[in-house]
C-alpha positions in Angstrom: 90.1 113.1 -10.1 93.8 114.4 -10.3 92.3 118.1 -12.0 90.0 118.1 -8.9 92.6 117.3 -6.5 95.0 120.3 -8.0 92.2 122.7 -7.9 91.1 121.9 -4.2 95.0 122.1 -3.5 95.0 125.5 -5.5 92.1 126.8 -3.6 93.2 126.1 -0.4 96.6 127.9 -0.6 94.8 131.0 -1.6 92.5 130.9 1.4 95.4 130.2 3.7 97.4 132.8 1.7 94.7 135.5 1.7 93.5 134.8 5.8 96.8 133.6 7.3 95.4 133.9 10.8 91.9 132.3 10.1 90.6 130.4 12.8 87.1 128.6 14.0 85.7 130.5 17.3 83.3 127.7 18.1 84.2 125.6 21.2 84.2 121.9 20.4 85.7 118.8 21.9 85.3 116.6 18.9 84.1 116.0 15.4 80.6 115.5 16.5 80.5 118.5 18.8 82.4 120.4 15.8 79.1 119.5 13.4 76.5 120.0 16.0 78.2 123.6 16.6 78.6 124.3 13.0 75.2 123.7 12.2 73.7 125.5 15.5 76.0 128.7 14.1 74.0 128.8 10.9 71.2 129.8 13.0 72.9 132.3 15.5 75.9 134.4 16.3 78.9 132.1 17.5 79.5 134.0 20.6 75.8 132.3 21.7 76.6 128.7 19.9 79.3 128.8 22.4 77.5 129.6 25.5 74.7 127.1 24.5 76.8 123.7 23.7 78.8 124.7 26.9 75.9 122.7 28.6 74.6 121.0 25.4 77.7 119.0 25.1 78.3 118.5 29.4 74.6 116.8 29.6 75.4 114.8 26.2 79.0 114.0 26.0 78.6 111.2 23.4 76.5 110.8 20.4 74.9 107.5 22.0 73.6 110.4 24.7 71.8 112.5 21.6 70.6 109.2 19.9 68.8 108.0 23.8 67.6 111.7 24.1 64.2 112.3 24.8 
């Protein structure tokens, strides 16, 4: 587990060394939101993940809201 460790390590300081200013677009409040836009943003551009979880995440501000969902 200690090789994996050093390699994560290792491959992290080359993605923070090679895009210094790297930063997620997607609007989120939380981890949840942060998965639900993540996965949304497989399927579209960002720009309209954002404009759709603007209201997704208003009318279900809680994971309890998703899992009652109809």
């Amino acid at each position: 587990m200690g090789r994996q460790k050093g390699r994560v390590n290792a491959i992290l300081t080359l993605l923070k060394k090679t895009y210094p200013q790297a930063k997620i677009v997607l609007t989120y409040g939380n981890t949840w939101e942060l998965l639900v836009a993540v996965i949304l943003s497989a399927q579209c551009t960002d720009v309209t993940v954002n404009r759709v979880t603007e209201k997704l995440f208003w009318k279900y501000p809680t994971l309890d809201d998703y899992v009652k969902a109809d």
